[in-house]
Phi, psi and omega in degrees: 000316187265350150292324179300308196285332156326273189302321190282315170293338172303249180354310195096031162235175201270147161224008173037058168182147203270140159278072198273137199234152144233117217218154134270157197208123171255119166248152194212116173269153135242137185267087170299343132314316158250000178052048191225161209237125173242117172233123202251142154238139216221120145306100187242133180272095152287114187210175205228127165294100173278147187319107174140341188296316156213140199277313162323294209279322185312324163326293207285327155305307175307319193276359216226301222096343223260150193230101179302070163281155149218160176232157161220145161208127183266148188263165178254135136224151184228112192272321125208233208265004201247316187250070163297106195186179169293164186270117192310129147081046167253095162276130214255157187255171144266140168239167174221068160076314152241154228265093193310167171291141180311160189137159185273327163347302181228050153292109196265323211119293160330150169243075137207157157275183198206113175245160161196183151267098191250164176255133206272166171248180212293337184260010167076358202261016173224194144257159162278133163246159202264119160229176186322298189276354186224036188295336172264027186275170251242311183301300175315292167351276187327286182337294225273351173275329184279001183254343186251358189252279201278306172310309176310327178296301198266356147251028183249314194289245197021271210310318188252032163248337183307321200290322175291327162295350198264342156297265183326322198050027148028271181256114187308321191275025187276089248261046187231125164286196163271335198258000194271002186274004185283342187275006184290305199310123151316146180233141191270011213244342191236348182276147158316136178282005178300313211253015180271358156288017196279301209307288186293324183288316220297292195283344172312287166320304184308304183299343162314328220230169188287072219241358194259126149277103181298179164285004193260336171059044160243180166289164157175155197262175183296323163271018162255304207306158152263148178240164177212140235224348188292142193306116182293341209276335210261156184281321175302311216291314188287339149328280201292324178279285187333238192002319184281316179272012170267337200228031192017064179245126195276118138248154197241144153246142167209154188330158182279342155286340185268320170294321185285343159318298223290304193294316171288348185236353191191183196260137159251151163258128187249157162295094172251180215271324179323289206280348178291324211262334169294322184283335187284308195281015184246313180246139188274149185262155196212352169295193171273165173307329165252003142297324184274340123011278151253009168282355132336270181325297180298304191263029145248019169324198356142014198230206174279347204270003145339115156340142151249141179231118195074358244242350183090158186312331164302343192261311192288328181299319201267355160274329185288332181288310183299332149307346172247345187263011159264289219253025197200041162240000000 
């Protein structure tokens, strides 16, 4: 498949799309020393850029030589049945097929590695990159159309075949929970500014699609979601997600890298004291006198909804109405 998508790109012919193969994988080192066997597993993404997709890089191909390959691989780990995920505190390299020298040069950020045809500088040991003095050079381009173009696809494809094996469960061994697929995701606070053009096409997609695991154990896009920030530890907090999702509103929690995407990229809904009180008047709670309590409590927070001392009658009507409408469903 990725041989055809090769050769159809030789040729010239169009295909304004990445050609992606995605596989799992174990290498298994041994220290013979210590006699002892480490063995990793990788979520690996492979693609092929197709022709048509930018007309720059198809140019800078003809004239280079050069083929928009890419690789990504996320490492797994299964630490045990609870904690499924990408491997915590992982950071990814850049490759050219072979493993450039350790060094922040080819330090990405990303908790995946990254191989491509990248164009290299004369001692082979970077990339190139467009600086003030080589701003037209023809290899340094080629990177920054191939980080903005083609990479961004085929980490996109990862992300939502990781989610899909993990629906299906594809691979009995397949060391990914549904909430560990949050470790794929980038955090923009940590990739490289080489590789921050990655960042806005990756999630202009990614967010389309059904990528939030709810507390409801659905699929669901972000913009279904409700997200919640609430303490798990506190009796309110749970009270208050029961009630909601009892009254079918999907909440989701997710990492704190994965919400500032959400917020910096798109409009979210959170659980607030606003939206409980919004939920109320629609749906009846039906619990005990003390879950209506603290769904009291929890929706009178931080809001007007505040006892009143003194505040005029109007505050008081409208503390008295949020008080009949808990108790008096």
């Amino acid at each position: 498949m990725l041989g055809q998508a090769v050769d159809s790109y030789s040729n010239g012919v169009l295909s304004s799309t990445v050609t992606c193969v995605t596989y799992q994988m174990s290498i298994e080192t041994q220290d013979e020393t210590a006699k002892e066997t480490q063995r990793t597993t990788w979520l690996v993404c492979n693609g092929i850029g197709g022709r048509g997709m930018c007309a720059e890089l198809d140019s800078l191909a003809d004239d280079l030589k050069f083929t928009p390959t890419i690789g990504i691989a996320l490492p797994l780990t299964l630490i045990n049945d609870e904690d499924k995920g990408a491997t915590s505190g992982f950071s990814g390299r850049a490759f050219c097929f072979l493993p450039l020298p350790p060094g922040e040069e080819s330090e990405t950020g990303l908790p995946v590695h990254v191989s491509g045809f990248f164009g290299l500088t004369d001692n082979r040991r970077s990339i190139k990159w467009r600086e003030v003095d080589q701003w037209r050079d023809p290899a340094a381009l080629w990177n920054e159309l191939l980080i903005i173009t083609v990479i961004p696809r085929a980490y996109y494809v990862l992300i939502t075949e990781a989610i899909k094996r993990v629906q299906t469960k594809k691979d009995q061994d397949f060391p990914l929970s549904p909430a560990g697929t949050y470790g794929a995701w980038p955090d923009p606070k940590q990739v490289k500014s080489r590789w921050k053009p990655i960042i806005q096409p990756l999630f202009q997609d990614l967010l389309q699609e059904q990528v939030i695991y709810s507390l409801s154990e659905s699929w669901i896009r972000p913009d279904q979601a409700v997200f919640s920030e609430l303490d798990a530890d506190e009796d309110i907090s749970d009270t208050v997600i029961n009630y909601l999702q009892s009254s079918g509103t999907q909440v989701a929690k997710v990492p704190a890298a994965v919400d500032f995407v959400l917020t910096e990229s798109t409009e979210v809904m959170k659980v607030t004291p606003s939206l409980l009180r919004q939920v109320i008047r629609k749906c009846k709670h039906k619990g005990p006198s003390q879950e209506k309590l603290l769904l009291l409590e929890f929706g009178s927070k931080r809001h007007e909804l505040r006892r009143p001392h003194r505040t005029g009658a109007a505050a008081a009507a409208r503390w008295n109405v949020y008080i009949l409408f808990i108790f008096c469903q």
